[in-house]
C-alpha positions in Angstrom: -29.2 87.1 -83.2 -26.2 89.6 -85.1 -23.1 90.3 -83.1 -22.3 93.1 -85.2 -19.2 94.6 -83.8 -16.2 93.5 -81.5 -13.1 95.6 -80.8 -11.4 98.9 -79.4 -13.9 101.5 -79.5 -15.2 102.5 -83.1 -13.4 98.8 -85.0 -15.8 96.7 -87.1 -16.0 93.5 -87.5 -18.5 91.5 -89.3 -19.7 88.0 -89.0 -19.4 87.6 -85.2 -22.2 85.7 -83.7 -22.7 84.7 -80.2 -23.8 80.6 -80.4 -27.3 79.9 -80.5 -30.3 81.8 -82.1 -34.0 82.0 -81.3 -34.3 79.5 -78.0 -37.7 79.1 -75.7 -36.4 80.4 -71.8 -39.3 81.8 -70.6 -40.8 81.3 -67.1 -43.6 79.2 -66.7 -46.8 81.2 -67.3 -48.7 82.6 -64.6 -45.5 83.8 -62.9 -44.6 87.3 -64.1 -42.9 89.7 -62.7 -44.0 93.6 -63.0 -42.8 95.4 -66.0 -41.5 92.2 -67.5 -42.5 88.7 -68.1 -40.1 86.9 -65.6 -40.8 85.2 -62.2 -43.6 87.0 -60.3 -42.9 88.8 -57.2 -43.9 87.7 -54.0 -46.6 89.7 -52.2 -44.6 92.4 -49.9 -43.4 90.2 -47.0 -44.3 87.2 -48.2 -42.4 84.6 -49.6 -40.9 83.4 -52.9 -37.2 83.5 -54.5 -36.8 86.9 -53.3 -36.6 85.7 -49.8 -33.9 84.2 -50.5 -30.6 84.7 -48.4 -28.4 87.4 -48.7 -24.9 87.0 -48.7 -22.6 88.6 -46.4 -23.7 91.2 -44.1 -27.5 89.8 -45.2 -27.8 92.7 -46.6 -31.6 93.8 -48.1 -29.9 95.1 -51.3 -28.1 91.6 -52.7 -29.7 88.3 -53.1 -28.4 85.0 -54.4 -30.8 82.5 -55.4 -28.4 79.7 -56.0 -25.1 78.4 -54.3 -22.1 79.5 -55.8 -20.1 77.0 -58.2 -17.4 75.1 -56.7 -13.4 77.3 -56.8 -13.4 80.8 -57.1 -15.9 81.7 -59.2 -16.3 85.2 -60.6 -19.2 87.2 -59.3 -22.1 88.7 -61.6 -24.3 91.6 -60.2 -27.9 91.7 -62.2 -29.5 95.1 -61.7 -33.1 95.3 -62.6 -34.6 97.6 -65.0 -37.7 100.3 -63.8 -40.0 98.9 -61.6 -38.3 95.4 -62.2 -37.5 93.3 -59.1 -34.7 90.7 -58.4 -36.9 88.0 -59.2 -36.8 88.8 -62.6 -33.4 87.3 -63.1 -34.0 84.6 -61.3 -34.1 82.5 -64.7 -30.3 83.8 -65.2 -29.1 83.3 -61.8 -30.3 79.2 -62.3 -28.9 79.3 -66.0 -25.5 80.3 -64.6 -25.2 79.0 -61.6 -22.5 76.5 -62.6 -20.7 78.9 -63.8 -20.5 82.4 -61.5 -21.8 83.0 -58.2 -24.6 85.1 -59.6 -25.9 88.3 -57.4 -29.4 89.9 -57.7 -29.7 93.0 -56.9 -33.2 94.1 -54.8 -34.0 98.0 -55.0 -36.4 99.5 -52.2 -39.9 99.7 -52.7 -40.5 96.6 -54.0 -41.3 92.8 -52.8 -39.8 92.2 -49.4 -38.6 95.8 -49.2 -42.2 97.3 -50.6 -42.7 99.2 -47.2 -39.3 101.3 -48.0 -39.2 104.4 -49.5 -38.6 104.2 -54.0 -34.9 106.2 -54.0 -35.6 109.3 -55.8 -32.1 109.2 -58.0 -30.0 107.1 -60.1 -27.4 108.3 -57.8 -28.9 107.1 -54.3 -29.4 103.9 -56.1 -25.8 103.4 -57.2 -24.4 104.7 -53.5 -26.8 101.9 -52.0 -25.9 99.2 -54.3 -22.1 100.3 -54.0 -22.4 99.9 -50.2 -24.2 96.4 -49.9 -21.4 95.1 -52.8 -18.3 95.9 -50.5 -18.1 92.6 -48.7 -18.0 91.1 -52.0 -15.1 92.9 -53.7 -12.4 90.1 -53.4 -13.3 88.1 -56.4 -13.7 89.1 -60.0 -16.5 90.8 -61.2 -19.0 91.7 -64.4 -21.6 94.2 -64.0 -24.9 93.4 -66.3 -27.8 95.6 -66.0 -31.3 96.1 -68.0 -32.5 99.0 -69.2 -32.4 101.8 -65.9 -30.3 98.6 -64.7 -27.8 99.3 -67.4 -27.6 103.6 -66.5 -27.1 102.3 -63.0 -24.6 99.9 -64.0 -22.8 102.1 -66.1 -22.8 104.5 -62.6 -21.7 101.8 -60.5 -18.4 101.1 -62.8 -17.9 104.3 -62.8 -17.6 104.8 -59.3 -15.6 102.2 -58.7 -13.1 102.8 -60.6 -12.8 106.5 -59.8 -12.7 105.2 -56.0 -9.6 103.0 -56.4 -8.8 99.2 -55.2 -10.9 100.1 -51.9 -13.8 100.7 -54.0 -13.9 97.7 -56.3 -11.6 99.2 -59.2 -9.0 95.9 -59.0 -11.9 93.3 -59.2 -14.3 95.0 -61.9 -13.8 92.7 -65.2 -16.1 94.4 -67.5 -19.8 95.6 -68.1 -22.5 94.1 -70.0 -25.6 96.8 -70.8 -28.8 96.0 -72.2 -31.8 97.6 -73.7 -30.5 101.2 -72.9 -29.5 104.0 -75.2 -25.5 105.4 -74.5 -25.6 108.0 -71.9 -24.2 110.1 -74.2 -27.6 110.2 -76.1 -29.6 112.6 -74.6 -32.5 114.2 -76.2 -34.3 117.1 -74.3 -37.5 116.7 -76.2 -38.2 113.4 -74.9 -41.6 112.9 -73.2 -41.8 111.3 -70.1 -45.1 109.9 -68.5 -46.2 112.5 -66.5 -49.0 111.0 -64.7 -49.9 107.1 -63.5 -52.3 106.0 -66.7 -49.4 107.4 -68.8 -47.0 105.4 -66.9 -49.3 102.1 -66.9 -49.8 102.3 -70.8 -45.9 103.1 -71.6 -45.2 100.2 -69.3 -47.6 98.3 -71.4 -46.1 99.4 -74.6 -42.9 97.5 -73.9 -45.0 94.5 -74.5 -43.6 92.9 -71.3 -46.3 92.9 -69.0 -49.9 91.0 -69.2 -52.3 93.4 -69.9 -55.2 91.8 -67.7 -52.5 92.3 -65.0 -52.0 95.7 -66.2 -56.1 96.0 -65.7 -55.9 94.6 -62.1 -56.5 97.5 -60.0 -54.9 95.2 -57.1 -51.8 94.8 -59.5 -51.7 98.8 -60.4 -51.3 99.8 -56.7 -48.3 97.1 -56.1 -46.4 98.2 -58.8 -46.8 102.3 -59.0 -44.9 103.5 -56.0 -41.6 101.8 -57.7 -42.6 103.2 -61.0 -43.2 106.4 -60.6 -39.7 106.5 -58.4 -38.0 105.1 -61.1 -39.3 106.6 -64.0 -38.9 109.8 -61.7 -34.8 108.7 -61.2 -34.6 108.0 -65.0 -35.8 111.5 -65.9 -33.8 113.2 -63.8 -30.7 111.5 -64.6 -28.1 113.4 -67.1 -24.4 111.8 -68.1 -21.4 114.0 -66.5 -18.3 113.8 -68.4 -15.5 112.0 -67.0 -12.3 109.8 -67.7 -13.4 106.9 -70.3 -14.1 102.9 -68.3 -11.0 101.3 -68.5 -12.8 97.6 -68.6 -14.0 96.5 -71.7 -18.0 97.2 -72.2 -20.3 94.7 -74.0 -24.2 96.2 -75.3 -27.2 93.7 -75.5 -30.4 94.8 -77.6 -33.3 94.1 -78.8 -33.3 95.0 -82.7 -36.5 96.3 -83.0 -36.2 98.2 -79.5 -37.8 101.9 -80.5 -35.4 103.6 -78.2 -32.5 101.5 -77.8 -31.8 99.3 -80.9 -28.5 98.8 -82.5 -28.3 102.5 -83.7 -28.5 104.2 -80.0 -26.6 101.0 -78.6 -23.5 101.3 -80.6 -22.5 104.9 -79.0 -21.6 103.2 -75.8 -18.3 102.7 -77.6 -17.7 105.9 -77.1 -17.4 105.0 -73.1 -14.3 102.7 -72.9 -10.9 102.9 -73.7 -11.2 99.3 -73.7 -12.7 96.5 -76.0 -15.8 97.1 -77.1 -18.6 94.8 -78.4 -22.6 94.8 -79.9 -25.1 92.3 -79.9 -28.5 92.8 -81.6 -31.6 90.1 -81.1 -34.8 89.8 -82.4 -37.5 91.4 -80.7 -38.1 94.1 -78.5 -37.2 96.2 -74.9 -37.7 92.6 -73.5 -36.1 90.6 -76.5 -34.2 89.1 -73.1 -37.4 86.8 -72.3 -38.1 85.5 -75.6 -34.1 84.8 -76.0 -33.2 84.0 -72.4 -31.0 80.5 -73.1 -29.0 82.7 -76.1 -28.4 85.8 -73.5 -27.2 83.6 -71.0 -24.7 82.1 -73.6 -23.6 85.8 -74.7 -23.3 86.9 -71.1 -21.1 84.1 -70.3 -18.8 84.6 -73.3 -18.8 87.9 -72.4 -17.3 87.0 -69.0 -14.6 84.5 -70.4 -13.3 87.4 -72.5 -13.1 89.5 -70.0 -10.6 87.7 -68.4 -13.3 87.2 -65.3 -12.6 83.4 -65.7 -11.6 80.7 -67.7 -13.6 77.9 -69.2 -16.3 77.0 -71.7 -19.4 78.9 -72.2 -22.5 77.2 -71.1 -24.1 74.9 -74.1 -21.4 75.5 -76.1 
């Protein structure tokens, strides 16, 4: 793993490295989740860590899958990528456990919310996420999001600071994005899948799904409403300029990501006025799996210098 650059917006500095390199963190086989290869999600309505009980309000949107740490612990929100699920993260949320009071976020049309219409924007996802995070906005907190987590994120921080104290702007620490080009990079010649074998075999080209699952008709039909929603929402999505974040932004990437690698990562500098930091791993869109116990240890020293809380980073 290279942590290649730390700072105000455009400062280098070599020779930073989050602890820890190449570490196994992986869920136990067998138990994937679609479009990546974290815990499996339950059948719709059944059971399985995304039953798990909300947090105030129980609203459908949050989950926490462990108790928060003793004190006042800061608060992480982990938004899923396209056609991920909150179960995903559930291998985070145990890895910090002891040290935040870790929040999962669950979009419609998937799991225990498969019977609810996909949102068909970036935008209605970030207004529903923004709602079901209000009761939680007395407590510091870091926004971390994968891939269409990390646009949505980005969206979300946005939005609360443009919205003022009410909205979340005196609580929100920082932002940690991952696997995700900057918004600023838009290319208009980029093809999108355009029909559902196009979608199943660009899913499959992330190398973060089984491909016997990918072959299971049964598997196919759970998993397409939420991608063609999302893929639908990350299509349509272009960056409006605004006021730079004023909360310092941290990128996560997989080095060998073909769309979102250390190149296309390092112009979310341009973003925030504030500190400003990139981390490259080995691997992939899903380099996150392979590295999970060394992501964990960035995201956590991400947090302690974003003033979110003080202590030691886990393993260290």
């Amino acid at each position: 793993m290279t942590a290649a650059h730390t700072g105000v917006p455009g400062q280098h500095v070599p020779g930073q490295h989050v602890p820890g390199q190449h570490v196994s963190g992986q869920a136990p086989a067998g138990n994937r989740a679609p479009g990546s290869q974290g815990p499996a999600p339950s059948a719709p309505g059944g059971a399985g860590p995304a039953r798990s009980a909300p947090g105030p309000g129980a609203d459908p949107w949050i989950r926490r899958f462990h108790p928060a740490p003793p004190g006042p612990a800061p608060r992480l929100v982990l938004l899923p990528h396209a056609a991920g699920n909150a179960s995903f993260y559930f291998p985070f949320s145990r890895d910090l456990a002891s040290y935040a009071e870790v929040l999962t976020v669950q979009y419609p049309g998937r799991q225990d919310r498969f019977a609810e219409p996909v949102p068909g924007s970036l935008e209605a996802m970030v207004e529903g996420v923004h709602q079901a995070l209000r009761p939680w906005l007395d407590r510091p907190l870091v926004l971390f999001g994968h891939s269409m987590g990390a646009m949505i994120a980005f969206e979300l921080a946005r939005r609360m600071q443009a919205g003022g104290p009410e909205d979340g702007s005196d609580v929100l620490r920082g932002l940690i994005v991952s696997g995700r080009p900057s918004p600023l990079i838009h290319r208009e010649d980029e093809a999108y899948p355009r029909d559902d074998e196009e979608l199943l075999a660009h899913l499959g080209a992330l190398a973060g799904t089984d491909p016997l699952l990918l072959a299971d008709e049964d598997f196919r039909e759970l998993i397409l409403p939420s991608l063609r929603g999302d893929y639908r929402a990350v299509e349509s999505y272009r960056y409006e300029p605004g006021p730079a974040l004023r909360v310092p932004v941290s990128v996560l990437c997989g080095e060998q990501d073909p769309r979102a690698g250390v190149a296309e990562s390092m112009a979310w500098r341009d973003l925030t006025a504030e500190a400003f930091t990139c981390r490259g791993f080995p691997g992939g869109h899903f380099y996150l799996v392979d590295h999970a116990d060394a992501v964990v240890r960035a995201i956590a020293e991400d947090m302690v210098a974003f003033g979110a809380c003080a202590g030691s980073v886990p393993g260290r």
